[in-house]
DRENLUMZA-773124 format. One record per residue (C-alpha): residue in three letters; x, y, z; residue number from 1; chain. Coordinates in nm, 2 decimals. Last residue first. Layout:
// residues N
+-----+--------+--------+--------+-----+----+
:  aa :      X :      Y :      Z :   i : ch :
+-----+--------+--------+--------+-----+----+
: ALA :      X :      Y :      Z : NUM :  A :
...
+-----+--------+--------+--------+-----+----+
//
This chain:
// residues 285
+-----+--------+--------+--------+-----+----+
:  aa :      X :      Y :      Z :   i : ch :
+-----+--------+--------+--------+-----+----+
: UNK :   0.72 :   0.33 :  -0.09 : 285 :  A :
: UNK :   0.41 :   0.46 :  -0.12 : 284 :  A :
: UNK :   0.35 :   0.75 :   0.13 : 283 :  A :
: UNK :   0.28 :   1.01 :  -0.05 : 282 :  A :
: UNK :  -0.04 :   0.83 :  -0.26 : 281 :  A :
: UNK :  -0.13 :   0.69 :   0.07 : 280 :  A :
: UNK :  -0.20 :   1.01 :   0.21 : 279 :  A :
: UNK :  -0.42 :   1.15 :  -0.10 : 278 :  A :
: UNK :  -0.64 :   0.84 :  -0.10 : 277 :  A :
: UNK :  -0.70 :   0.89 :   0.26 : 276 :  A :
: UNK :  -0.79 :   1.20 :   0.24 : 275 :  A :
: UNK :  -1.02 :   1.19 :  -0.04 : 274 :  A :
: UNK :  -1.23 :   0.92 :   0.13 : 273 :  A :
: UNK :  -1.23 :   1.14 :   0.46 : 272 :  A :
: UNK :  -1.36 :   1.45 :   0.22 : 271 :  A :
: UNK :  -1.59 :   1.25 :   0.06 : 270 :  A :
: UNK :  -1.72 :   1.12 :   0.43 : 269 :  A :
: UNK :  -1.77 :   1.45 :   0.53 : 268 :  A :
: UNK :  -1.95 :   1.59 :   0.25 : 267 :  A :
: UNK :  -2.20 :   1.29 :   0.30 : 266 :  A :
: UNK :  -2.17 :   1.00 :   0.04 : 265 :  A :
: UNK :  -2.39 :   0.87 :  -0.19 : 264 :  A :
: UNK :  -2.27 :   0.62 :  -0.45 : 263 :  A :
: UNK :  -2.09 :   0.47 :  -0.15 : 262 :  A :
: UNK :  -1.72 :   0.43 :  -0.16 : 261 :  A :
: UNK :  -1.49 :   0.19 :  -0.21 : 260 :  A :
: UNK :  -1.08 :   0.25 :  -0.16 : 259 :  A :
: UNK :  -0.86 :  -0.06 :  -0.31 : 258 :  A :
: UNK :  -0.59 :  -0.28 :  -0.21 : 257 :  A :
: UNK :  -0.39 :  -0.47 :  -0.43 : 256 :  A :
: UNK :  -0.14 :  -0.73 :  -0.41 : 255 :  A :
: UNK :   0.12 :  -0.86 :  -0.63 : 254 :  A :
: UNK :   0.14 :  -1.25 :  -0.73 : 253 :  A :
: UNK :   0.29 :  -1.50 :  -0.57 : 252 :  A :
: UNK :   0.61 :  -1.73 :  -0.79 : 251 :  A :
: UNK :   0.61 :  -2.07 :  -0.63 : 250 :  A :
: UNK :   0.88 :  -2.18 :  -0.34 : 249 :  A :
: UNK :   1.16 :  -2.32 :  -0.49 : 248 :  A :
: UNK :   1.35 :  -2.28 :  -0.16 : 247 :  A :
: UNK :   1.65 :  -2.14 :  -0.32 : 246 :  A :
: UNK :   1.49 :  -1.80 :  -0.44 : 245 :  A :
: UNK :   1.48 :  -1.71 :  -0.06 : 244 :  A :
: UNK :   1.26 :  -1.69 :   0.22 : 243 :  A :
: UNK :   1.16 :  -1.35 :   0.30 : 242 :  A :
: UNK :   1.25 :  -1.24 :   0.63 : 241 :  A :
: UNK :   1.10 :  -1.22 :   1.02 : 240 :  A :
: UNK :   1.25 :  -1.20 :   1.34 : 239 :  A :
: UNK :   1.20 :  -0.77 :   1.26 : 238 :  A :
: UNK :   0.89 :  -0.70 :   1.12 : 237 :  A :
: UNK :   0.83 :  -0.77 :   0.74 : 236 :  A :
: UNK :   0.55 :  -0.56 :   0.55 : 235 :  A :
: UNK :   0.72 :  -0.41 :   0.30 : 234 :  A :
: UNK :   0.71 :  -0.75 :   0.09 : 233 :  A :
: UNK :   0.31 :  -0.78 :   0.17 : 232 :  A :
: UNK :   0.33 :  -1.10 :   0.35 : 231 :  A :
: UNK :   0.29 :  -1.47 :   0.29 : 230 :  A :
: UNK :   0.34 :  -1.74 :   0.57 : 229 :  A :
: UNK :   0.56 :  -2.03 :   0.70 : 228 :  A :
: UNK :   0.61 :  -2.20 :   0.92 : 227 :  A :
: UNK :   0.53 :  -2.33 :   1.35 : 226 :  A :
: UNK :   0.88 :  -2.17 :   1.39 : 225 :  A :
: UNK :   0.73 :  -1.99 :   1.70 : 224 :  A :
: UNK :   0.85 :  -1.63 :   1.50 : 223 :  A :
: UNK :   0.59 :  -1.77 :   1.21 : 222 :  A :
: UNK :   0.31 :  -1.80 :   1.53 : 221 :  A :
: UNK :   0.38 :  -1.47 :   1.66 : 220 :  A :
: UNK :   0.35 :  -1.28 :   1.35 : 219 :  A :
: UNK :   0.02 :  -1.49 :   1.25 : 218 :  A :
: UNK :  -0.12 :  -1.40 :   1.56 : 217 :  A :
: UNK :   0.01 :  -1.00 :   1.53 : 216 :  A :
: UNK :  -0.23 :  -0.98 :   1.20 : 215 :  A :
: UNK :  -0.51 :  -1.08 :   1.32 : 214 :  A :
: UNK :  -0.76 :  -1.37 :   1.20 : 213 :  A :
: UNK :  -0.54 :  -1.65 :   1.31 : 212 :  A :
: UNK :  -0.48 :  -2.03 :   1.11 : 211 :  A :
: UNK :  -0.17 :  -2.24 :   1.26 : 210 :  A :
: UNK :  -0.06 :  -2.59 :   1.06 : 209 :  A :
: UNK :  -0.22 :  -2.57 :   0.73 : 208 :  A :
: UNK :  -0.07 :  -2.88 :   0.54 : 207 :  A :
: UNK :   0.20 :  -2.86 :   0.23 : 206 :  A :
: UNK :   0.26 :  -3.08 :  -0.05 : 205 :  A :
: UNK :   0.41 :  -2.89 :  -0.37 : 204 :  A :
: UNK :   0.24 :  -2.92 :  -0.71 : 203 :  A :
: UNK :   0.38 :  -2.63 :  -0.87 : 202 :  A :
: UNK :  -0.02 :  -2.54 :  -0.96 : 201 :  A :
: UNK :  -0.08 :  -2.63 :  -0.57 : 200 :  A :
: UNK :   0.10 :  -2.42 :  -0.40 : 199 :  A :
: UNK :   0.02 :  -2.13 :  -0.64 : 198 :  A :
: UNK :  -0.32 :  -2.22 :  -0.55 : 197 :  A :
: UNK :  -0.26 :  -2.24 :  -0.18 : 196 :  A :
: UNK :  -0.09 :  -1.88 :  -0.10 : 195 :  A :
: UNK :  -0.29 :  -1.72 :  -0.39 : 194 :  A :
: UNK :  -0.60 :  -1.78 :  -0.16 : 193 :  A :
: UNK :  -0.45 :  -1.76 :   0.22 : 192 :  A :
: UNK :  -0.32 :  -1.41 :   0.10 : 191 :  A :
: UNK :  -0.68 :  -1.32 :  -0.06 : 190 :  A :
: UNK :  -0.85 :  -1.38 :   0.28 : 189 :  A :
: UNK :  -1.20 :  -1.59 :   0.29 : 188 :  A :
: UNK :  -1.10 :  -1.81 :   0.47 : 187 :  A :
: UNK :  -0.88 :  -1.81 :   0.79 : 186 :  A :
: UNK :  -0.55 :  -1.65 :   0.84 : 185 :  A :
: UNK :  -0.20 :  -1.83 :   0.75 : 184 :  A :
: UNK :   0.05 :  -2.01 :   0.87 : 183 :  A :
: UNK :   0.19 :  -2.30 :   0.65 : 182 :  A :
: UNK :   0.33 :  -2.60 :   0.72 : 181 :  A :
: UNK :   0.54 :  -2.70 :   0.39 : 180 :  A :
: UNK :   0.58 :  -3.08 :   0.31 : 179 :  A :
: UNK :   0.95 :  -3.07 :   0.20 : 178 :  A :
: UNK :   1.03 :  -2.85 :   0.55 : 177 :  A :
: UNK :   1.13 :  -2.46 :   0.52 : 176 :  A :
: UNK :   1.40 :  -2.39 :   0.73 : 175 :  A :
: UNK :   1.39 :  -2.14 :   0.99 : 174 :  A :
: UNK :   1.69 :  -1.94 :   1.08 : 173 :  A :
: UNK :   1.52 :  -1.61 :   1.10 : 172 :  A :
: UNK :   1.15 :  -1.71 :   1.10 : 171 :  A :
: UNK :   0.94 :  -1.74 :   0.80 : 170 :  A :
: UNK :   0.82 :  -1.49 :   0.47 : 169 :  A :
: UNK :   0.67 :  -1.60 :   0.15 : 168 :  A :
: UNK :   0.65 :  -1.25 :  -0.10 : 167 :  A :
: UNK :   0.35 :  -1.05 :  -0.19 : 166 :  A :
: UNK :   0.43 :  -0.76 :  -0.40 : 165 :  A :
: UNK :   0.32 :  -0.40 :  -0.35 : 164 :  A :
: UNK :   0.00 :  -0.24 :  -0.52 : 163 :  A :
: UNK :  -0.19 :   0.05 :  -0.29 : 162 :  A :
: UNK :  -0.44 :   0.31 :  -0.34 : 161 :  A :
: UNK :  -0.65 :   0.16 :  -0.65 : 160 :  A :
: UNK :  -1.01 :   0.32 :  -0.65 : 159 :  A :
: UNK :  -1.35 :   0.11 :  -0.60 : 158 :  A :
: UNK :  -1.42 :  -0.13 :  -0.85 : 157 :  A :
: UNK :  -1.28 :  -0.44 :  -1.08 : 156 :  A :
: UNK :  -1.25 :  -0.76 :  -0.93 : 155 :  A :
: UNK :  -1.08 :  -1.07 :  -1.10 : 154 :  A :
: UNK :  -0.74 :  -0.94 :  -1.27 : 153 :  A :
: UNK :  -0.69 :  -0.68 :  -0.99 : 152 :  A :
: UNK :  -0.70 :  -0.97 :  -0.70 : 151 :  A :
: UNK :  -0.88 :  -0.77 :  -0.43 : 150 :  A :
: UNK :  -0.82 :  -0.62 :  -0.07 : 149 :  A :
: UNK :  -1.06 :  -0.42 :   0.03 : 148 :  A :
: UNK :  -1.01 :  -0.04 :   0.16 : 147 :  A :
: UNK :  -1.37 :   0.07 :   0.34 : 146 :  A :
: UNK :  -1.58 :   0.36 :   0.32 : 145 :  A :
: UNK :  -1.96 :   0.48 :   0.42 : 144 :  A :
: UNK :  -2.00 :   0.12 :   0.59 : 143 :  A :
: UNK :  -2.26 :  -0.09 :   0.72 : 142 :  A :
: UNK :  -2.47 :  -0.03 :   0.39 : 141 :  A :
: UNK :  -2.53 :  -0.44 :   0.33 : 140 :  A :
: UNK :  -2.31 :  -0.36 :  -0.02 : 139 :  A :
: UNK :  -2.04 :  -0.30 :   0.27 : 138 :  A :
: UNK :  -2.13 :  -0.54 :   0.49 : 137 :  A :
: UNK :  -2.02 :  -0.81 :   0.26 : 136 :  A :
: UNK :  -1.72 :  -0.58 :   0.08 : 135 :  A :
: UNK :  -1.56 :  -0.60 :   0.46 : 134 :  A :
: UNK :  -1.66 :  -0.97 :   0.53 : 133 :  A :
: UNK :  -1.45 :  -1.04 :   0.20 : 132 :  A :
: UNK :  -1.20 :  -0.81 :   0.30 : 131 :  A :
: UNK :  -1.11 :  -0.99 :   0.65 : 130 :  A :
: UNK :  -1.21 :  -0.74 :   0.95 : 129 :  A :
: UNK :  -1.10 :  -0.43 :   1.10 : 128 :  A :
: UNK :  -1.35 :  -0.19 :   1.19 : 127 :  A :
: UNK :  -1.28 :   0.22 :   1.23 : 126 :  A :
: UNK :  -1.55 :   0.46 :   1.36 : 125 :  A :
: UNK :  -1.45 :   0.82 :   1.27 : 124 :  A :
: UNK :  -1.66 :   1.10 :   1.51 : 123 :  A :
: UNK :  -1.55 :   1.43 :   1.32 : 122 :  A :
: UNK :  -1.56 :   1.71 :   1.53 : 121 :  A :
: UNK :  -1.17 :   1.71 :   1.56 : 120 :  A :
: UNK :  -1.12 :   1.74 :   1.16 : 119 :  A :
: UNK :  -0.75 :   1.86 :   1.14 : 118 :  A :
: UNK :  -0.66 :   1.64 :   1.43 : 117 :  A :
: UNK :  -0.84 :   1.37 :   1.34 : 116 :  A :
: UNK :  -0.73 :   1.34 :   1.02 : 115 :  A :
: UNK :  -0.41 :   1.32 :   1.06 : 114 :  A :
: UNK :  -0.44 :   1.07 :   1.33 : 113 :  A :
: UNK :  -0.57 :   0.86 :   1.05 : 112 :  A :
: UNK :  -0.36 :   0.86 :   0.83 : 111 :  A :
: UNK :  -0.07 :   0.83 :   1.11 : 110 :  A :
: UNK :  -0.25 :   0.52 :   1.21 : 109 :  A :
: UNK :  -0.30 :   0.35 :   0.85 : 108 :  A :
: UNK :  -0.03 :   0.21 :   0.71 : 107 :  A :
: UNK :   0.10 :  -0.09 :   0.90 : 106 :  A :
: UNK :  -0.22 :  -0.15 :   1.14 : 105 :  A :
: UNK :  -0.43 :  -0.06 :   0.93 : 104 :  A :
: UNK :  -0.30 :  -0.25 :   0.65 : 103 :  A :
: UNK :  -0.29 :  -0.57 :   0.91 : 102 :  A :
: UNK :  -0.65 :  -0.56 :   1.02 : 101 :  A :
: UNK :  -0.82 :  -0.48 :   0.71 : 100 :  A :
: UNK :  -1.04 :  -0.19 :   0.64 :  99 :  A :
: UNK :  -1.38 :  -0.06 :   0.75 :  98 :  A :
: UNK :  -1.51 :   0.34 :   0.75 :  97 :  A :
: UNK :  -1.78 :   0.42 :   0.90 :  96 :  A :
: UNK :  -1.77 :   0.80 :   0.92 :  95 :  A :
: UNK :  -2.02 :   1.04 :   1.15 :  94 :  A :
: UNK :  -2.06 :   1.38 :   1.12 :  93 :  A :
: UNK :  -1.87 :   1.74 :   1.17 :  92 :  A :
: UNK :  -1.67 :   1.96 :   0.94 :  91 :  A :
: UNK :  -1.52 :   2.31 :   1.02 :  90 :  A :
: UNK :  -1.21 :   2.31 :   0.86 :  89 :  A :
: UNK :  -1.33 :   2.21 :   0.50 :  88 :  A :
: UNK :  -1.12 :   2.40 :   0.29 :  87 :  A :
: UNK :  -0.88 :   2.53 :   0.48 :  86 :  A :
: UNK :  -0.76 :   2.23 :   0.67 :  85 :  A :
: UNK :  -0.80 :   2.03 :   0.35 :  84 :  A :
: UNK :  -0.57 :   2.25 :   0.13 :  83 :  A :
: UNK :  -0.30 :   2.29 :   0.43 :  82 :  A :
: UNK :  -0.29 :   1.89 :   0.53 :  81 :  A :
: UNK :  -0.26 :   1.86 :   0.10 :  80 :  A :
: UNK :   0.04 :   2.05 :   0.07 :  79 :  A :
: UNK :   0.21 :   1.91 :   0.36 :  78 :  A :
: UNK :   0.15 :   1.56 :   0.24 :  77 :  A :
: UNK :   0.27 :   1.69 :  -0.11 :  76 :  A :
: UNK :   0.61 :   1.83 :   0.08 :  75 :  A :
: UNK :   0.69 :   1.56 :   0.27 :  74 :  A :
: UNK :   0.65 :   1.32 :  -0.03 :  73 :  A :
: UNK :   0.88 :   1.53 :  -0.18 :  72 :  A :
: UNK :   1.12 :   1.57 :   0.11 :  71 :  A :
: UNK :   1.15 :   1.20 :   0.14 :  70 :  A :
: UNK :   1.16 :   1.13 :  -0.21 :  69 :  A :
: UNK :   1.50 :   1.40 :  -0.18 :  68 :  A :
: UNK :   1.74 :   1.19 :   0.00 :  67 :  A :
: UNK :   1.65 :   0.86 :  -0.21 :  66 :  A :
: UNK :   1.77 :   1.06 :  -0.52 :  65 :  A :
: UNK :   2.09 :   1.22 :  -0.36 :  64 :  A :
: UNK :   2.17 :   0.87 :  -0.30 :  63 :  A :
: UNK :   2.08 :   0.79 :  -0.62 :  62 :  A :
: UNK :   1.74 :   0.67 :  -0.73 :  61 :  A :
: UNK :   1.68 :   0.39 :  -0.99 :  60 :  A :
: UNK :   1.59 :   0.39 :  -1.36 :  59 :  A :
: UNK :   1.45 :   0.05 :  -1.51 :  58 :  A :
: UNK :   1.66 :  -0.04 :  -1.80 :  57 :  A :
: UNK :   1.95 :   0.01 :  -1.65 :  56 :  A :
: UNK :   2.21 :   0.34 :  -1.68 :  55 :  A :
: UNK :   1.97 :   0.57 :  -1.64 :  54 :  A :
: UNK :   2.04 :   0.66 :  -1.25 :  53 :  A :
: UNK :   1.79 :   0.88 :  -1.10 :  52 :  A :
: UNK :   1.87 :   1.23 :  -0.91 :  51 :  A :
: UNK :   2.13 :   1.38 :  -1.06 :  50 :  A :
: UNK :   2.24 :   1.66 :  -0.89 :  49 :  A :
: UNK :   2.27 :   2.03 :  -0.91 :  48 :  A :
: UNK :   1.93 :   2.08 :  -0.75 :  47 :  A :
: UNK :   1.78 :   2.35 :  -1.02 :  46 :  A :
: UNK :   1.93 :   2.13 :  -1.31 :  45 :  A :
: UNK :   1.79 :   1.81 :  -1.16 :  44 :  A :
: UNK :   1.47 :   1.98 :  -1.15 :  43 :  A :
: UNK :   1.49 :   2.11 :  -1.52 :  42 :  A :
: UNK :   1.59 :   1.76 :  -1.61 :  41 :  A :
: UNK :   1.30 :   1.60 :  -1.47 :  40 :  A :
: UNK :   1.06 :   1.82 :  -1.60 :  39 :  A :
: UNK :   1.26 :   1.78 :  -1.91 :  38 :  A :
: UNK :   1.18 :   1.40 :  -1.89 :  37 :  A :
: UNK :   0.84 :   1.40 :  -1.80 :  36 :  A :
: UNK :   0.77 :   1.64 :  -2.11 :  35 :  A :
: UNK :   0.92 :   1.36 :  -2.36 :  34 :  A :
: UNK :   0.74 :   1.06 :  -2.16 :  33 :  A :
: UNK :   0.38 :   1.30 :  -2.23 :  32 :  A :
: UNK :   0.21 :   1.38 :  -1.93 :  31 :  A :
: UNK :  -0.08 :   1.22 :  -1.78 :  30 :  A :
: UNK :   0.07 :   1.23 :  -1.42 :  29 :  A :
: UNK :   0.03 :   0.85 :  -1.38 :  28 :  A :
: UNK :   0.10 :   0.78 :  -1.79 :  27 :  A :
: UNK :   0.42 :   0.96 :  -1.78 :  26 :  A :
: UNK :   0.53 :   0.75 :  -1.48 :  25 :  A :
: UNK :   0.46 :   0.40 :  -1.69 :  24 :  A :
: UNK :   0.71 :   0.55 :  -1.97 :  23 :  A :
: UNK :   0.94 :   0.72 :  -1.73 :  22 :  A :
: UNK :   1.02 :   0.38 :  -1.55 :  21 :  A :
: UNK :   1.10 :   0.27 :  -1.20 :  20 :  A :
: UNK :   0.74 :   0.30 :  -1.14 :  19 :  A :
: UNK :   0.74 :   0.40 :  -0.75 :  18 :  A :
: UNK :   1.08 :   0.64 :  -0.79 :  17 :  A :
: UNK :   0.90 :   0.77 :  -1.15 :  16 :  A :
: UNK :   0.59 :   0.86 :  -1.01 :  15 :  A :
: UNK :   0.76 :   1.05 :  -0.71 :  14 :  A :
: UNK :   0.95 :   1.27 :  -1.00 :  13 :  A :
: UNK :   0.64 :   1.34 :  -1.16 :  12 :  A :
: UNK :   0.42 :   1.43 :  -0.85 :  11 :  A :
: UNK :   0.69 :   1.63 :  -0.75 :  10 :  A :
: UNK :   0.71 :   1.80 :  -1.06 :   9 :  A :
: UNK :   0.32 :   1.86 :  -1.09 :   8 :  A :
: UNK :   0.31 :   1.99 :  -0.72 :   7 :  A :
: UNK :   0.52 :   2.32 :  -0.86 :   6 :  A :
: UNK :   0.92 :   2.40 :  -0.79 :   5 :  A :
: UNK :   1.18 :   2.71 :  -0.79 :   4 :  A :
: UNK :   1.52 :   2.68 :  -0.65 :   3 :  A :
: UNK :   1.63 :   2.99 :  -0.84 :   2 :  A :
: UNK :   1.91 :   2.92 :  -1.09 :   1 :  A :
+-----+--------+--------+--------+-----+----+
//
């Protein structure tokens, strides 16, 4: 059989290695779960391999799997740099776009270097700042486009790009103390938030012992041993792990970031905005 394959099934197929399920994937692409699966099948047919195990509840990747999300995601990111470039490959103006410090610094620099180089006449101004202070000078008009972080079951708005779990994180061979010091960045941040109240709903004494705006502060203040913190859970840098089940430490919630735009956007800012929802979308991991 010809090795033969559209964007739909490798938007089906990456659904499915984020979701873990067929049902929640089927929902993504807005396909039925029955014409997911042969789409599937068809694929796995063309490879000669399986490329999810059924045998749990949640499907997982196998090694052949895991081997071809990178070439999928390669190939939608490739598919998109070519449709942009052509459409639009002349574009010029002025973007303020806002986002927070440790995202941006995680996710964000080949983004954004992709855009740059396919829209070189396009001067981007970046600002990294806390999320409330983001959506602050956003409704002010200080920004075209920013990424907030929100809780999903409070704030509605603005597109979803990115959900990953939060999880508490300390230095190798650090060991949590029965009143927790905690490092963590000033108010208002989201982290800091769910980091205290889930704290205090399981009752547990803890004091703030380090507080830093960036990103790399809090990293070198957890590496110090001076505690603990939260993190996205694909966020870890090397010194750094998550600190296990044993600790007791309460349950955090997911995270979320979302893309807001202005009601009235330039064609150059719409086409930024679309471009950096595209390029997270095949880069979820």
């Amino acid at each position: 059989m010809p090795f033969l394959i559209d964007t739909l099934q490798l938007k089906s197929f990456i659904a499915i290695a984020d979701t873990g399920t067929f049902g929640q994937a089927a929902e993504i692409v807005n396909r039925t779960q029955p014409a997911l699966s042969q789409q599937i099948k068809k694929l796995e047919e063309q490879l000669g391999c399986e490329l999810f195990d059924r045998s749990n509840r949640r499907v997982a990747l196998t090694p052949q799997g895991e081997l071809f999300l990178g070439y999928a995601r390669r190939m939608m990111q490739m598919q998109w740099e070519v449709y942009s470039r052509l459409r639009e490959p002349d574009v010029e103006g002025e973007i303020r776009f806002g986002t927070p410090e440790d995202f941006a610094t995680h996710y964000l620099p080949d983004v954004l270097a992709s855009f740059r180089m396919h829209h070189p006449r396009v001067q981007l101004n970046v600002d990294c700042q806390l999320t409330l202070n983001l959506i602050e000078g956003f409704q002010r008009g200080e920004y075209d486009v920013i990424l907030a972080k929100r809780d999903p079951q409070r704030v509605k708005g603005g597109t979803r790009v990115w959900r990953e779990p939060l999880v508490w994180a300390a230095a190798d061979g650090y060991q949590p103390e029965k009143r927790l010091s905690l490092v963590l960045p000033p108010q208002p941040c989201i982290y800091r938030a769910r980091a205290l109240a889930a704290l205090d709903r399981a009752k547990r004494s803890w004091h703030i012992s380090f507080t830093s705006p960036s990103l790399a502060g809090t990293l070198a203040a957890v590496r110090a041993g001076l505690g603990i913190t939260v993190l996205p859970a694909h966020m870890i840098p090397e010194g750094i792990h998550p600190i296990r089940k044993e600790n007791k430490l309460p349950h955090l919630a997911d995270s979320e970031v979302a893309l807001m735009k202005k009601d009235e956007l330039t064609n150059v800012a719409e086409i930024f905005a679309e471009h950096v929802v595209q390029s997270l979308e095949n880069i979820k991991t």
